[in-house]
C-alpha positions in Angstrom: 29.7 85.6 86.1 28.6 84.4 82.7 26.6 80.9 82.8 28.2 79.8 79.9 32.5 80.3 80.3 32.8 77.7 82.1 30.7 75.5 79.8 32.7 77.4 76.9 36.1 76.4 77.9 35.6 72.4 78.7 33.9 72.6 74.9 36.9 74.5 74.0 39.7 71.9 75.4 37.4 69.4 73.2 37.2 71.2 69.6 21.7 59.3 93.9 18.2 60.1 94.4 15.7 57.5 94.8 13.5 56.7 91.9 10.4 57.3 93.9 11.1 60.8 94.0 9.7 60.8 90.3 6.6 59.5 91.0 5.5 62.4 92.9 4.1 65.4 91.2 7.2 68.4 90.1 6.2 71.1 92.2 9.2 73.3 92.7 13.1 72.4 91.6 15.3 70.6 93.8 18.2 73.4 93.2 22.0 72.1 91.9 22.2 69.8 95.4 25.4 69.5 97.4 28.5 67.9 95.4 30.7 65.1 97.4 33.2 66.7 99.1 36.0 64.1 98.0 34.9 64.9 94.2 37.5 68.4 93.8 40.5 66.1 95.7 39.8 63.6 93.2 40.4 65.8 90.3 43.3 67.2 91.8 44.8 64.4 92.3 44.0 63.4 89.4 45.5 66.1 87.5 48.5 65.1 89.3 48.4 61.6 88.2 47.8 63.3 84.0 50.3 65.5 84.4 52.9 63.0 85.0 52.0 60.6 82.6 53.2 62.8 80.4 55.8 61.0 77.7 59.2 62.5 78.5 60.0 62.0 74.7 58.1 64.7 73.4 59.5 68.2 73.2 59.7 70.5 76.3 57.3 73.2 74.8 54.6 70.3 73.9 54.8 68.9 77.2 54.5 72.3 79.1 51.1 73.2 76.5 49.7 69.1 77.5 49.7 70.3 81.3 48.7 73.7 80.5 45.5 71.9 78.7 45.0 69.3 81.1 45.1 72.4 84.3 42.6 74.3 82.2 40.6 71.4 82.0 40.2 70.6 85.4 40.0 74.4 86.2 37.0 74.6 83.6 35.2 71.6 85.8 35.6 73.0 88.9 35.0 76.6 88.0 30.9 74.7 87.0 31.7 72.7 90.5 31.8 76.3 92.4 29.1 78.0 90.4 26.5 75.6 91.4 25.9 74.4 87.4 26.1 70.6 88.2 23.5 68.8 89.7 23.9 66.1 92.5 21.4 64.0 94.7 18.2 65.1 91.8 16.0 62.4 90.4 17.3 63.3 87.0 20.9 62.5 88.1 19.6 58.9 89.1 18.0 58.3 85.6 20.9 59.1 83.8 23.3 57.2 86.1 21.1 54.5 85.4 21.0 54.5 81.5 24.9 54.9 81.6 25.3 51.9 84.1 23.4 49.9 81.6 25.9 50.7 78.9 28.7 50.4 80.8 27.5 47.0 82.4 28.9 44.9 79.5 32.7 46.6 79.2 35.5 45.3 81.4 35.9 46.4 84.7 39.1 48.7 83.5 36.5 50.4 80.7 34.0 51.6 82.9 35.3 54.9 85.3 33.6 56.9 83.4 31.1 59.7 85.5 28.4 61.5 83.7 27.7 64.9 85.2 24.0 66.5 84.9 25.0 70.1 83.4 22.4 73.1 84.6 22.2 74.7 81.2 19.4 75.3 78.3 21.8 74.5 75.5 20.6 71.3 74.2 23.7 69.4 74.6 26.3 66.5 75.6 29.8 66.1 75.5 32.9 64.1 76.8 35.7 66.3 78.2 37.8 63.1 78.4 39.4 62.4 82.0 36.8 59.7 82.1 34.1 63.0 82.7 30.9 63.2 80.2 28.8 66.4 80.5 24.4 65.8 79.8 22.7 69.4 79.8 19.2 69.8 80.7 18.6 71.2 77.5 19.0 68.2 76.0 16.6 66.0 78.3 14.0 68.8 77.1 14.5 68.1 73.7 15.4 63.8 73.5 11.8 62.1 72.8 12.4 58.7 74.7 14.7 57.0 76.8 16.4 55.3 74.4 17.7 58.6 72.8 19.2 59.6 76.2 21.4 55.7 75.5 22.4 56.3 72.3 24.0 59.9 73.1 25.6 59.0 76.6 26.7 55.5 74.5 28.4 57.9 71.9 30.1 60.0 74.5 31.2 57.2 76.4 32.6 56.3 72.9 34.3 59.1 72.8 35.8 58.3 76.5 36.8 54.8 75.5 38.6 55.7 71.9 40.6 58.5 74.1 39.2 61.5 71.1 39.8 64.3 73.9 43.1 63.2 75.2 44.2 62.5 71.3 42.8 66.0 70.7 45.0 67.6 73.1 48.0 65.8 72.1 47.6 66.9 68.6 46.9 70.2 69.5 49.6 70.8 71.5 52.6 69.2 68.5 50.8 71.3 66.1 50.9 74.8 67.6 54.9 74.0 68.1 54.9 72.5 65.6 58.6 74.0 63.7 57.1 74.4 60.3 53.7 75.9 61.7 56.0 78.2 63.4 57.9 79.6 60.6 54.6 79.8 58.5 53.2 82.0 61.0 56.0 83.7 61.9 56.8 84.7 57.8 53.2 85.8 57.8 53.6 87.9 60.8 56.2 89.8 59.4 55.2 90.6 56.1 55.0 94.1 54.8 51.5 93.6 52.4 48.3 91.4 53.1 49.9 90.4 56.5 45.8 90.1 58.2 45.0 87.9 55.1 47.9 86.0 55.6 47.6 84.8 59.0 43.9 84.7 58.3 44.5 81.9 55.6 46.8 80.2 57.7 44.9 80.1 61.0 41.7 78.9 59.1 44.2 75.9 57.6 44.9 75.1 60.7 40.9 75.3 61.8 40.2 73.3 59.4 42.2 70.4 59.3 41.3 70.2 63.4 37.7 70.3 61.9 38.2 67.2 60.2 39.6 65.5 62.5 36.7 66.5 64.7 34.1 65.2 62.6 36.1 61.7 62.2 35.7 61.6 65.5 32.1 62.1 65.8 31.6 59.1 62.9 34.1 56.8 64.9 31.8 57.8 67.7 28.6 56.6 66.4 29.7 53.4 65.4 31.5 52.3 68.8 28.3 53.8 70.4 26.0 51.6 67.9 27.6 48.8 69.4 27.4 49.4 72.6 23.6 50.8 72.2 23.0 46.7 70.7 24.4 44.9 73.7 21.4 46.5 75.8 17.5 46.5 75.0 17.2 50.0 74.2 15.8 50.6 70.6 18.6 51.0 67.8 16.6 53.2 65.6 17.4 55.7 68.5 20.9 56.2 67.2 19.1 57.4 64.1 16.3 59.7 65.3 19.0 60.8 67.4 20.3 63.0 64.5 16.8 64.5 63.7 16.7 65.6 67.5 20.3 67.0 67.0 19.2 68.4 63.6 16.5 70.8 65.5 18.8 71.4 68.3 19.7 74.9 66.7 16.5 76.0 65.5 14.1 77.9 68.6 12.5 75.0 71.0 9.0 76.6 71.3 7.3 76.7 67.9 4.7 79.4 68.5 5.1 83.2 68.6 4.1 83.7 72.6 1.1 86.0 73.1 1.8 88.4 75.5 -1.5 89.5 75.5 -2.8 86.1 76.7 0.3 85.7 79.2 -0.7 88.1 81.3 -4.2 88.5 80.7 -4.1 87.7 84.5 -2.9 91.1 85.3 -5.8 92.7 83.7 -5.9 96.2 83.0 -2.2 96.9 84.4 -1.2 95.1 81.2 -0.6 98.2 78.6 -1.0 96.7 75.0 1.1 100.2 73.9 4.3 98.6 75.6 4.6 95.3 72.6 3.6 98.1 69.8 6.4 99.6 67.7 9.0 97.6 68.7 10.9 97.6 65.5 12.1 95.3 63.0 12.8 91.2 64.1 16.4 90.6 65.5 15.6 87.0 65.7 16.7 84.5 63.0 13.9 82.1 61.4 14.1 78.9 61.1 15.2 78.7 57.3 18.0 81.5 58.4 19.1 79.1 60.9 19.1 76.2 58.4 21.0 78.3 55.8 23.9 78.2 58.9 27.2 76.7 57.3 27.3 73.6 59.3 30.3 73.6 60.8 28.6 76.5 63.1 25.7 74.1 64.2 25.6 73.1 67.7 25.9 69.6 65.9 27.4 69.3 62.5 26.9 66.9 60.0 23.8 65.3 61.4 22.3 64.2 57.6 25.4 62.2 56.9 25.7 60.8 60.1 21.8 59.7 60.2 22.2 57.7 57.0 25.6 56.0 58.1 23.7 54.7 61.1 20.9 53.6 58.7 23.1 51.5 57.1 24.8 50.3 60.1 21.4 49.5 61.9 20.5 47.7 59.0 23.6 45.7 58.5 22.8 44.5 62.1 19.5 42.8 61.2 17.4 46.1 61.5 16.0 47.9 64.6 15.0 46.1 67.5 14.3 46.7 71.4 12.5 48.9 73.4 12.5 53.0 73.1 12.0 53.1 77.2 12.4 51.3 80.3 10.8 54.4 82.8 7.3 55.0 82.2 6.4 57.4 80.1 4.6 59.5 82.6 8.1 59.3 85.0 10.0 60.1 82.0 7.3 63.3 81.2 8.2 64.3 84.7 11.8 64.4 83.7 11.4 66.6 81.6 9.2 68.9 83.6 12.0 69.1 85.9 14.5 70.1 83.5 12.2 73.0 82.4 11.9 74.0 85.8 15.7 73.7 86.9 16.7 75.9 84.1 14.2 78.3 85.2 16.2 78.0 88.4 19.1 78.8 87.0 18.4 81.6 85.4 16.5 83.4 88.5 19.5 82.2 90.4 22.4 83.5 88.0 20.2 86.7 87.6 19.0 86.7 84.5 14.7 87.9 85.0 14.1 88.3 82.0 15.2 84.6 80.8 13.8 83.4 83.7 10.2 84.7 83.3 10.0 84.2 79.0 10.9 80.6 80.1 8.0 80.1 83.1 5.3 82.3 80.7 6.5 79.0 78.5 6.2 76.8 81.1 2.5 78.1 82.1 1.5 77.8 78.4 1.6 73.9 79.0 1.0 74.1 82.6 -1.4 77.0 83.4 -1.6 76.1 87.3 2.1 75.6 87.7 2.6 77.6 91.1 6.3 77.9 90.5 6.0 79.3 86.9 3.7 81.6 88.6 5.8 82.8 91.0 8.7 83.0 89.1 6.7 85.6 86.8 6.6 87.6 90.0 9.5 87.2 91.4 11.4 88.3 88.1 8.8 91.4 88.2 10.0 92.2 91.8 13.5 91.5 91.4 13.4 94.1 88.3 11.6 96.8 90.2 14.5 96.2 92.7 17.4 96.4 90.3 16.3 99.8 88.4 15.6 101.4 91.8 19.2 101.0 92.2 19.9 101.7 88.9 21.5 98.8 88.1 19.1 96.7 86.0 21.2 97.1 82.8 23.7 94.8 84.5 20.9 91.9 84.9 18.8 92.7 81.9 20.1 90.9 78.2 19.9 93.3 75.3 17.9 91.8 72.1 20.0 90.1 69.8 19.4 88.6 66.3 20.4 85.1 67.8 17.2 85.0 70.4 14.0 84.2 69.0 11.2 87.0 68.4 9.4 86.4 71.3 12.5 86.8 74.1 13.6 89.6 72.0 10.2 91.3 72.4 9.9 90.6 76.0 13.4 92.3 76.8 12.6 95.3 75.1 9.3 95.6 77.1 10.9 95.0 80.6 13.9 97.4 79.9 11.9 99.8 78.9 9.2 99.8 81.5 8.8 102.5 84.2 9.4 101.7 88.2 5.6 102.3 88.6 4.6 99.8 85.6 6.4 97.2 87.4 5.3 97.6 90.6 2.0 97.6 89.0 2.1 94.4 87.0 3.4 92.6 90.3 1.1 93.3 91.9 -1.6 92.4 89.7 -0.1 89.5 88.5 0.2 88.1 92.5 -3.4 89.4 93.3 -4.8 85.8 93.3 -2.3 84.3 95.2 -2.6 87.5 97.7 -6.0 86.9 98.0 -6.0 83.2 98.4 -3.3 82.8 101.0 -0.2 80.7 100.1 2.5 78.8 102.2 4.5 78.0 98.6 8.0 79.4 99.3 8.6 80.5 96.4 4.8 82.4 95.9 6.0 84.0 99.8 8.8 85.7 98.2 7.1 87.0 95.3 4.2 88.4 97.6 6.7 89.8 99.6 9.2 91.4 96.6 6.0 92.5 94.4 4.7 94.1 98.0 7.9 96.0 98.9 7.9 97.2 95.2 4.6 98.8 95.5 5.7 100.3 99.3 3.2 98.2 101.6 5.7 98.1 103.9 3.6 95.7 106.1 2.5 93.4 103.6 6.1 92.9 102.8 7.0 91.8 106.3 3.8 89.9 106.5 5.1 87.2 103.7 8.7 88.1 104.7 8.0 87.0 108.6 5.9 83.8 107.0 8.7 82.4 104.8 11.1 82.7 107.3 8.6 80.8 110.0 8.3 78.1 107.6 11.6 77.8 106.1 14.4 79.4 108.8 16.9 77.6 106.3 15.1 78.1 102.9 17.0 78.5 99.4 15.4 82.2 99.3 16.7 83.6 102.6 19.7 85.4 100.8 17.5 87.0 98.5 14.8 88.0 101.1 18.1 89.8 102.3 19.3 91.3 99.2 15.8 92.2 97.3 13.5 92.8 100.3 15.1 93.7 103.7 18.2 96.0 101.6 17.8 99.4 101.7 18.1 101.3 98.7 21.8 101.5 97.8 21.9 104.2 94.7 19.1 106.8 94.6 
């Protein structure tokens, strides 16, 4: 299934490890973790308890589309509960539990059942669905500079929790689209003889629009309420303003530099064909000033310029900035990040998407050149490739190039679908020769020996690091894929 439809339908409703853990150096991800097994009763129950609140004054047809929203919403969360895209018991989950606790401390008892979930996605991002539920992706701890950037944007979504913007959302929603005069609008444009697309079109947009606005009231009315919660704690408040510029950047491409595939692999040697990044055609991939020329209502997070110089104001109407930008250390909070890198790596090898998967560890190793797990990855994505276009399924893993990806992934998707079974096999095994030679009891470097082995047919190397991993990790994350890559037969010759 798609990463992102569950992630795409909670957005839509919306228009505890131990700290030592982080002290110790990031050398593979933790994976999502096991959720509590009370946490889907709750939300059922939960549901239950939301859909009978319901007001019994409001029409019939708006109460039947509030519990139709509030099921979808609950649906949506547990739909990223079964597909393994929260994280639970992770050293990241215990720093952001901590930074919210610190916010919450000061509110009344009533005020603070609010959880903040860790979301296993790229998209630099954070929202509240309301239900007392705020979502933190990991692409946003990659892109925050400090701790006190994470406060301000978990203190504006527990804003948006305590002003009730999600529940007031779906309220409004629901009187609007039954709404009798909406109706007849629609209803008159659906039934006339000329312009009837136009029509609609105007009228639909109206009604986009004025839920736009109310939007983006929301998001002021959040900033404010999450200044003042930021100032009851010691975090910094300049944070809620350099805040925006980190939101600002959110849509342009993370990694500044064009990535040299050339240098990427120059591990591989001659197996690396220069002739397979030549003529690839024009760029899909939009640059940075194409991006900026967006309308801002299709940013990731509109109005960031205004907003900046509101809080300006508002930080200097409080006597000007004051407190500290972290309480972690900076190398703890470095580590953070590293994780997230490497959990969305994860993700991706785990959701089967190789391609994403190795563009982001040949990122990964341009910061960290000896990171074993980037390196592995690399193979792994290599051997898992050779693996699908035997059975003549890689289009159904493999993403197309698209004018929304940067230059770089777009390049390295075209070279992967395009390469032959033997220039796989071949780059595997070159890229793994090191680690071959060196000897490894990594789990993750034992599958990619074993994957970029069976690709090239050394049938007893393959069961060599196959055998190994198994010895060493009878109850390993990569058991089910030493199943499905390595020990399955060819299934469509």
């Amino acid at each position: 299934m798609s990463v992102t439809r569950p992630i795409l339908a909670l957005c839509g409703l919306l228009f505890g490890a131990s700290f030592a853990l982080c002290t110790e150096p990031v050398r593979q991800p933790n994976g999502p973790g096991k959720a509590p097994p009370e946490l889907r009763a709750g939300y059922l129950e939960r549901l239950k308890e939301q859909k009978a609140s319901i007001p019994a004054s409001l029409p019939k047809l708006v109460q039947r589309e509030l519990a139709k929203l509030y099921e979808d919403r609950t649906n949506a969360f547990l739909e990223l509960l079964d597909n393994d895209l929260l994280l639970f018991d992770h050293p990241i989950n215990a720093e952001v539990e901590r930074i919210v606790a610190v916010l919450l401390e000061p509110l009344p008892a009533d005020e603070r059942d609010i959880r903040v979930f860790v979301l296993r996605d790229e998209t630099p991002n954070a929202f509240s669905i309301g239900n007392g539920t705020i979502m933190f992706t990991l692409g946003m701890l990659e892109r925050v500079q400090n701790e006190a950037q994470i406060a301000f944007i978990l203190a504006h979504e527990v804003a948006h929790e305590r002003l009730r913007h999600a529940e007031t959302d779906m309220l409004n929603y629901a009187q609007s689209i039954h709404d009798k005069e909406f109706q007849k609008q629609l209803m008159s444009a659906y039934r006339s003889t000329y312009n009837k697309v136009e029509k609609l079109q105007e009228l639909l947009i109206g009604f986009s629009l004025d839920k736009r606005r109310h939007g983006r009231t929301h998001e002021y009315e959040a900033d404010s309420t999450g200044l003042d919660l930021l100032q009851r704690t010691n975090y910094q408040l300049s944070a809620a303003v350099t805040t925006m510029d980190v939101l600002l950047a959110c849509d342009k491409e993370y990694f500044s530099n064009t990535l040299d595939l050339h240098n990427a692999f120059s591990r591989t040697g001659d197996a690396f064909n220069s002739d397979w990044i030549l003529r690839r055609g024009p760029s899909l991939g939009l640059s940075d000033r194409e991006r900026g020329a967006l309308d801002d209502s299709l940013k990731t997070h509109p109005d960031c310029e205004l907003r900046r110089e509101v809080l300006g104001s508002q930080v200097a109407n409080l006597g000007g900035d004051r407190g500290v930008a972290a309480i972690m250390e900076a190398e703890r909070f470095e580590r953070l990040q590293l994780m997230a890198r490497m959990e969305v790596i994860d993700l991706y090898l785990y959701q089967g998407n190789p391609a994403r998967a190795m563009y982001l560890s040949l990122r990964l190793l341009e910061d960290e050149p000896e990171n074993a797990y980037a390196r592995a990855v690399v193979g792994i994505a290599l051997g898992s490739l050779h693996h699908y276009q035997t059975n003549r399924v890689v289009g159904k893993v493999l993403e197309q190039p698209h004018h929304t990806y940067s230059d770089s992934y777009n390049l390295i998707s075209r070279m992967l679908g395009e390469l032959r079974l033997k220039d796989l096999a071949a780059l595997g095994l070159a890229w793994m020769a090191e680690d071959r030679a060196n000897g490894t009891d990594d789990p993750e470097l034992l599958l990619a020996l074993a994957i970029t082995s069976k690709a090239t047919g050394s049938t007893d190397e393959t069961k060599e690091y196959a055998d190994r991993y198994r010895e060493l990790f009878p109850e390993g994350r990569h058991i089910d894929r030493l199943k499905r890559w390595v020990d399955a037969p060819v299934t469509n010759k």
